[in-house]
C-alpha positions in Angstrom: 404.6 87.4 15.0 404.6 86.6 11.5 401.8 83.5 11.8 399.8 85.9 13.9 399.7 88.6 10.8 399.6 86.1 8.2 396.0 85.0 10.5 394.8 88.4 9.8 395.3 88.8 6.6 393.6 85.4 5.6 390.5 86.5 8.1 390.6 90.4 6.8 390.2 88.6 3.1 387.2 86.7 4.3 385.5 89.8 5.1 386.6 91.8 1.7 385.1 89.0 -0.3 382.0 89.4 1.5 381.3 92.8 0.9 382.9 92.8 -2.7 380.2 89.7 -2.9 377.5 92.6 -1.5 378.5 95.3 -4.0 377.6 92.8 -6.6 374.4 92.2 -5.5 373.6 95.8 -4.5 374.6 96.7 -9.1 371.7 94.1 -9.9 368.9 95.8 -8.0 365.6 97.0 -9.2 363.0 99.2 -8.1 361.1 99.7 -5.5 358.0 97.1 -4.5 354.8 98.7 -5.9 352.5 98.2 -3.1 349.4 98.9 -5.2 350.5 95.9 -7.6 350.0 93.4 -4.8 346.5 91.1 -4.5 347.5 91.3 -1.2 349.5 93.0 1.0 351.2 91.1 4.5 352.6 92.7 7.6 354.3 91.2 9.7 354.2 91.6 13.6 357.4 90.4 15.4 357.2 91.1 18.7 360.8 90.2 19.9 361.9 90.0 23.4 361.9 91.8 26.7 359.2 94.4 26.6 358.8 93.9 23.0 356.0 91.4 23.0 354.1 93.1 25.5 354.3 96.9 23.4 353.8 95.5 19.4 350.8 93.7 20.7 349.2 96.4 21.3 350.2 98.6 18.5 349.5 95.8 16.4 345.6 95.9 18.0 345.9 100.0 16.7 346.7 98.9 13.2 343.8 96.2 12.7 341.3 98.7 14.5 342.3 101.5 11.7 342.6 98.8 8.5 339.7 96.9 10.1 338.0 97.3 6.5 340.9 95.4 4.6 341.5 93.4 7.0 338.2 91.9 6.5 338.3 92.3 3.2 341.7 89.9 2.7 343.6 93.2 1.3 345.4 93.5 4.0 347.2 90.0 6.5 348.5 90.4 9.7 351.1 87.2 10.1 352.1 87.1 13.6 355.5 85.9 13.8 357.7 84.5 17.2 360.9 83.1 17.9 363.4 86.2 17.6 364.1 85.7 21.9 366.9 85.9 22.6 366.8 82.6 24.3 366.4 80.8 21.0 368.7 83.1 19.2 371.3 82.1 21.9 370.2 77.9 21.1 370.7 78.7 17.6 373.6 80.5 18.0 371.8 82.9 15.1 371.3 86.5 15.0 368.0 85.4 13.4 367.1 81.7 13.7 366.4 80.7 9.9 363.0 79.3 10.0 361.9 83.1 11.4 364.1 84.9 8.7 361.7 82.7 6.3 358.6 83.6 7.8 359.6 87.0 7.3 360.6 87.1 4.5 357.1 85.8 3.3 355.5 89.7 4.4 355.8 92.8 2.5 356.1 95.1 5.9 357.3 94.3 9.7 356.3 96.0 12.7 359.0 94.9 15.2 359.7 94.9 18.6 363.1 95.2 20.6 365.4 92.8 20.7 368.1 92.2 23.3 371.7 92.3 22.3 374.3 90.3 24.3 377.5 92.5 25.5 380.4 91.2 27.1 379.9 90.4 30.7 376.1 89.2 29.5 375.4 85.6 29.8 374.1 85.0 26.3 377.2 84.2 23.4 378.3 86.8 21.2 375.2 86.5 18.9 374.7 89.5 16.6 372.6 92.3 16.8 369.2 91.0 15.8 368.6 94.4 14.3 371.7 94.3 12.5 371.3 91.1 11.0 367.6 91.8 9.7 368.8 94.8 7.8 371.5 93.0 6.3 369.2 90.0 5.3 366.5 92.1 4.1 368.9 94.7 2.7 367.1 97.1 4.4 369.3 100.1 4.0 367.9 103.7 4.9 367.1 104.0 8.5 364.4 106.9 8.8 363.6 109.0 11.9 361.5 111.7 12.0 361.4 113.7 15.2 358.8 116.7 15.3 358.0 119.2 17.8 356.5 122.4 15.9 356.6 124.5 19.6 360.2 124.1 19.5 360.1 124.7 15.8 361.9 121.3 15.0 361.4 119.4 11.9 363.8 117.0 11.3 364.3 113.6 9.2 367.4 111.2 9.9 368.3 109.4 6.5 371.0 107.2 8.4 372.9 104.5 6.3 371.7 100.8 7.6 374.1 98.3 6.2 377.6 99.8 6.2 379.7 102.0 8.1 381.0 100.9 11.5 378.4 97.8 12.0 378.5 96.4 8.5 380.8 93.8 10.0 380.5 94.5 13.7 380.6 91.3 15.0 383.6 90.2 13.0 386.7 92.0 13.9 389.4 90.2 15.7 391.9 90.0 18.0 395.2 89.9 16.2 397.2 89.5 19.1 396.1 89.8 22.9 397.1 93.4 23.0 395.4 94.1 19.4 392.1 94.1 18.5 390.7 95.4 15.1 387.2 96.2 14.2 386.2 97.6 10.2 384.1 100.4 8.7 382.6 99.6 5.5 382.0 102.1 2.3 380.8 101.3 -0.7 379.5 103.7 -3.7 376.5 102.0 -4.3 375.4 101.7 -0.6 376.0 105.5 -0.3 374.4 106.3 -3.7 371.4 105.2 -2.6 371.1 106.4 1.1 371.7 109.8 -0.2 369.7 109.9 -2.8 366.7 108.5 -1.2 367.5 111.6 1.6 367.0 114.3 -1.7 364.4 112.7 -3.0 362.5 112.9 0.3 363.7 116.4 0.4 362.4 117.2 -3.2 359.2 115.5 -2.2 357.8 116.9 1.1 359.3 120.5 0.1 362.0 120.8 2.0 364.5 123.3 1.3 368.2 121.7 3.1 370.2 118.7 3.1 373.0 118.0 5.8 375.5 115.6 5.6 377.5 114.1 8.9 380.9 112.6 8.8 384.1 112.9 10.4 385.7 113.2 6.9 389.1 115.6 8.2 389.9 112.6 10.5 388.5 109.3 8.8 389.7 110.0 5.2 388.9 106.9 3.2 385.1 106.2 4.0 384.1 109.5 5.7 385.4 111.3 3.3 384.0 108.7 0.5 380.5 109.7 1.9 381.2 112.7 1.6 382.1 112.9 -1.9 379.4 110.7 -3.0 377.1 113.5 -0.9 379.0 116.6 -2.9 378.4 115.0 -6.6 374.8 113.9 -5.8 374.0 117.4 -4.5 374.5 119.1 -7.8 371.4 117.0 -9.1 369.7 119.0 -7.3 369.9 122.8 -7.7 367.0 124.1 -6.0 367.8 121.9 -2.2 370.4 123.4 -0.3 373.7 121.0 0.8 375.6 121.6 3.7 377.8 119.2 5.7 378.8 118.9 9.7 381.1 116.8 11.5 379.8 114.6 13.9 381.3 116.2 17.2 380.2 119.5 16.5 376.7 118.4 15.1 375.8 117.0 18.4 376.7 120.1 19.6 374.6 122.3 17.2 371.8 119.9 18.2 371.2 121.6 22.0 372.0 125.0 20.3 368.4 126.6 20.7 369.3 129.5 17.6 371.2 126.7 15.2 369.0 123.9 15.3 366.0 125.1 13.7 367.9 125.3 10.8 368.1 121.6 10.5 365.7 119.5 7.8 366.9 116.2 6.7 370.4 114.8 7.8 372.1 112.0 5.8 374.7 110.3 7.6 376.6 106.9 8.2 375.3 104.3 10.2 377.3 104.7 13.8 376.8 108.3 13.5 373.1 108.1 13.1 372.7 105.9 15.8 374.0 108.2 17.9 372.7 111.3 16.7 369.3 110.5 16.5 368.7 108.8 20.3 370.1 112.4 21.1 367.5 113.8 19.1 364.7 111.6 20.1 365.3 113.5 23.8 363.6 116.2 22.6 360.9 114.6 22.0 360.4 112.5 25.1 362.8 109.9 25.0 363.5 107.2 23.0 360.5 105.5 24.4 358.4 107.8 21.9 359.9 107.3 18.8 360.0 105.1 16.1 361.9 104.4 12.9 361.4 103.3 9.3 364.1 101.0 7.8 363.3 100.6 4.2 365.0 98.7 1.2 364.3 98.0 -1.7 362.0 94.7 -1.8 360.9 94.7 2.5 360.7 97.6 5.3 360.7 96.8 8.5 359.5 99.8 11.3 360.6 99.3 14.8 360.7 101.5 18.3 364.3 102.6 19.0 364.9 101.5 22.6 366.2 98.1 24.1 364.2 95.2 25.2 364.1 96.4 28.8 364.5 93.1 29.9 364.6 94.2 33.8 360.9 95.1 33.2 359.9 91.7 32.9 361.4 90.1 35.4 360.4 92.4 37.9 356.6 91.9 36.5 356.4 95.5 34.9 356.0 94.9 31.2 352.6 95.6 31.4 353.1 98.7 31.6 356.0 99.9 29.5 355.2 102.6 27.0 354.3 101.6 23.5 354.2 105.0 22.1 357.7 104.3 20.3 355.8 101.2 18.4 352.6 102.9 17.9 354.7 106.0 15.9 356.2 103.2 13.7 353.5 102.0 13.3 352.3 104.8 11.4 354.8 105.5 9.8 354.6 101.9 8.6 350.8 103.4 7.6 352.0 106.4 5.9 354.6 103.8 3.4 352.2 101.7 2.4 349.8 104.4 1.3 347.2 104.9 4.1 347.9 108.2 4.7 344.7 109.7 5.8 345.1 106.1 8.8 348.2 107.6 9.5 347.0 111.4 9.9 344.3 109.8 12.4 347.0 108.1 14.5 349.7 110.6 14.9 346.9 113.3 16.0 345.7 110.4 18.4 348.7 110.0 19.9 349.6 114.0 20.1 346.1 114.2 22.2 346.8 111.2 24.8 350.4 112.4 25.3 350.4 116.0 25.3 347.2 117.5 24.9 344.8 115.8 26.5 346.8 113.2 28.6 343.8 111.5 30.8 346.0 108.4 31.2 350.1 108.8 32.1 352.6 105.7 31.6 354.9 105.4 34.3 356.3 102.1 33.6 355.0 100.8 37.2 351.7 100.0 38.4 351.2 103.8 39.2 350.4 104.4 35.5 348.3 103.0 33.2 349.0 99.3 31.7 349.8 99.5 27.5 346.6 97.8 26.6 344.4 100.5 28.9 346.7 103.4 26.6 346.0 101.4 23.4 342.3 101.2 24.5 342.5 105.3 25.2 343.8 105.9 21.7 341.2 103.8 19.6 338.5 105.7 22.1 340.1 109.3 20.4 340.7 107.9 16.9 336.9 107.1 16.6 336.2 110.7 17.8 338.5 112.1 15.4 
């Protein structure tokens, strides 16, 4: 018993090093990349796997029709960039074989597709979350997910944490025993410093009036309730934003209420909580298949759809068709970052005309719908009418 806890010790100081090692890095920080500074400015288009390919190709065709200009120009690059399969993830055995981590680290913004994941029971190794490992690499820490549907008078923005919390070190708990397993949540001050303040400053900006923090801080003490401390101090910086905060359990709740949730602006929360939180809220909207997400640091951003790689899809010969609304949306919020606003106006009111107002062409996934290209096609038609 004793060489079995003396194991984890040596392997839970491995992983303290590490983040005390990520803290350090996280105090040396600057600013924010000026985009306006650069000669040039490269995204990069990473299609992934499954369905991914198949989907960013085409939004990718909807951001060089609407920066056609620039692109032309040389102000704007598109670097297309392969490799993040699974299948050569798996080879590598790398969350993000190193010769694409450089490639993408050579662009300013990604658009990227899904990635597949292995679980247990999968045939791939226990490779990490290609997600995951991107964000920690790129330090991209403030997941962003807007989900908008005036009829039902919701307006909300998910500021969810993208580097700590519950997947910080995900794929590097252990088994002390063969009846104990142990998994970490990770907290740091500066990594909630920023997440929150970059959720009141988009607040302060884009006038909104209330800021709602999710924890489980009356049951997980130490780094909920760290969060929530860190949310309570930074608050009083800001007088004229209302701060309010919800547990987890009862905020999924509050979600479905029909009276409570219009009350709702921009929630900050920890990373596990915000994943689940906002695929509930992206139901309101459609599905996760129509929503996308920002994940921004410091230096890079990457913007990506929030559903899997759908990998069923293609080997049944269907990924044709899949839906690459989800991608499109990032993709303009990828727009709206980089500061083509008015581009990014155009696109979102595209997309609310093909998929609610107008509709002349429905995805089904199957060859009863339309294929992605024929919806991308659809969408530049509108844009140019716009």
């Amino acid at each position: 018993m004793t060489d079995f806890i003396q194991a984890a010790k040596d392997q839970f100081g491995k992983l303290l090093e590490e983040q005390l090692k990520r803290v350090e890095v996280m105090k040396q920080q600057g600013d924010f990349l000026n985009y306006k500074d650069l000669d040039k400015l490269i995204i990069g288009v990473c299609g992934g796997d499954g369905i991914g390919p198949a989907i960013t190709s085409q939004a990718s065709r909807v951001l060089k029709y609407l920066l056609k200009k620039d692109v032309e120009s040389g102000k704007v690059e598109f670097k297309n960039i392969e490799g993040l399969t699974i299948e050569r993830r798996a080879a590598e055995q790398a969350a993000i074989p190193a010769e694409v981590l450089k490639e993408l680290k050579e662009c300013h913004v990604i658009l990227k597709g899904p990635t597949t994941t292995p679980r247990k029971g999968d045939p791939w190794p226990n490779v990490e979350s290609a997600n995951v490992a991107m964000r920690k690499e790129l330090d991209l820490f403030a997941n962003v997910r807007p989900v908008r549907i005036p009829e039902q008078g919701i307006d909300w923005t998910f500021y969810r944490e993208n580097t700590e919390g519950a997947y910080a070190v995900g794929s590097k708990g252990f088994h002390v025993t063969s009846d104990l397993g142990v998994d970490f949540t990770v907290v740091t001050t500066q990594g909630t410093e920023r997440i929150i303040r970059a959720a009141f400053e988009y607040a302060k900006a884009n006038n909104k009036t209330r800021v709602t923090a999710v924890t489980k801080a009356n049951i997980i003490k130490t780094t909920d309730g760290k969060f929530l401390e860190i949310f309570n101090e930074i608050a009083k910086e800001y007088p004229d934003i209302t701060a309010d905060d919800w547990y987890i359990d009862i905020m999924t709740a509050k979600l479905v209420d029909e009276k409570r949730r219009k009350e709702f602006q921009v929630l900050v929360l920890p990373n596990l909580y915000g994943d689940i939180l906002t695929d509930e809220a992206a139901e309101f909207q459609g599905g996760v298949g129509t929503a996308g997400s920002a994940n921004i640091g410091k230096r890079y951003s990457m913007f990506e759809a929030i559903h899997g790689s759908a990998p069923r899809m293609v080997d049944e010969g269907r990924d044709i068709y899949a839906d690459p609304c989800s991608v499109i949306r990032a993709g303009a919020m990828l727009l709206a970052h980089i500061g083509y606003t008015a581009e990014a106006d155009q696109l979102y009111k595209a997309l609310d005309i093909c998929t609610v107002t107008e509709r002349k062409l429905v995805i089904t996934g199957r060859n009863t719908g339309a294929t992605s290209a024929e919806f991308a096609d659809y969408l530049m038609e509108t844009i140019e009418k716009l």
